[in-house]
N, C-alpha and C positions, 0 to 999 in steps of 0.2 A: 447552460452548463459550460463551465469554461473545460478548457483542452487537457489541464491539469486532471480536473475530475474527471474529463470522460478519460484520461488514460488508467486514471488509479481506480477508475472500477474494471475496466476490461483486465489490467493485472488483474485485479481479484478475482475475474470470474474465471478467466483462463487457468489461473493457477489455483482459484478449486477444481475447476473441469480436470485439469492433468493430476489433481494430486488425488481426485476421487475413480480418475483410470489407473494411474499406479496403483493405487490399492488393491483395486477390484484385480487386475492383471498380475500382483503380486514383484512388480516392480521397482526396487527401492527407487532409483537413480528419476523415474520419472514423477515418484513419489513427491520426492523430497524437493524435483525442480518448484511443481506446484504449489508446495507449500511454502518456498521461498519467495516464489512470484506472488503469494499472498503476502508475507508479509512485508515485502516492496512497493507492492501497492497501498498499503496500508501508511506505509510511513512518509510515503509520497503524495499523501493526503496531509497527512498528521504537519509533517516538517515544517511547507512552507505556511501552514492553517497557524501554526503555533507561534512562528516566526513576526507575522505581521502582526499579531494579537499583542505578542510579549512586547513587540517595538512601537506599537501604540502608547501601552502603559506605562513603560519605561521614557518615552518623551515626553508625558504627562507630569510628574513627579520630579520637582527640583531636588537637585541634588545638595 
């Protein structure tokens, strides 16, 4: 597992753990950190995953 993925799963697990304690504690502010830390995580998988894909394909194909 590269460094990339293990960090964008611990965002996501951390920022479901905080955003399923906010709830439960009725918390918006550490609600809402959680669920942003999800979806950080999320796009910091996605960004550079898409990145190198598109730039494969795109040097494939003359222009």
């Amino acid at each position: 597992m590269a460094w990339l993925s293990f960090v964008s799963v611990l965002l996501v697990i951390v920022g479901l753990s905080l955003f399923l304690y906010g709830v439960n504690v009725y918390n918006a502010v550490i609600g809402w950190t959680g669920f942003c830390l999800c979806i950080v995580g999320v796009l910091l998988y996605v960004i550079p995953f898409l990145h190198v894909h598109l730039k494969k394909v795109f040097m494939k194909t003359p222009f």
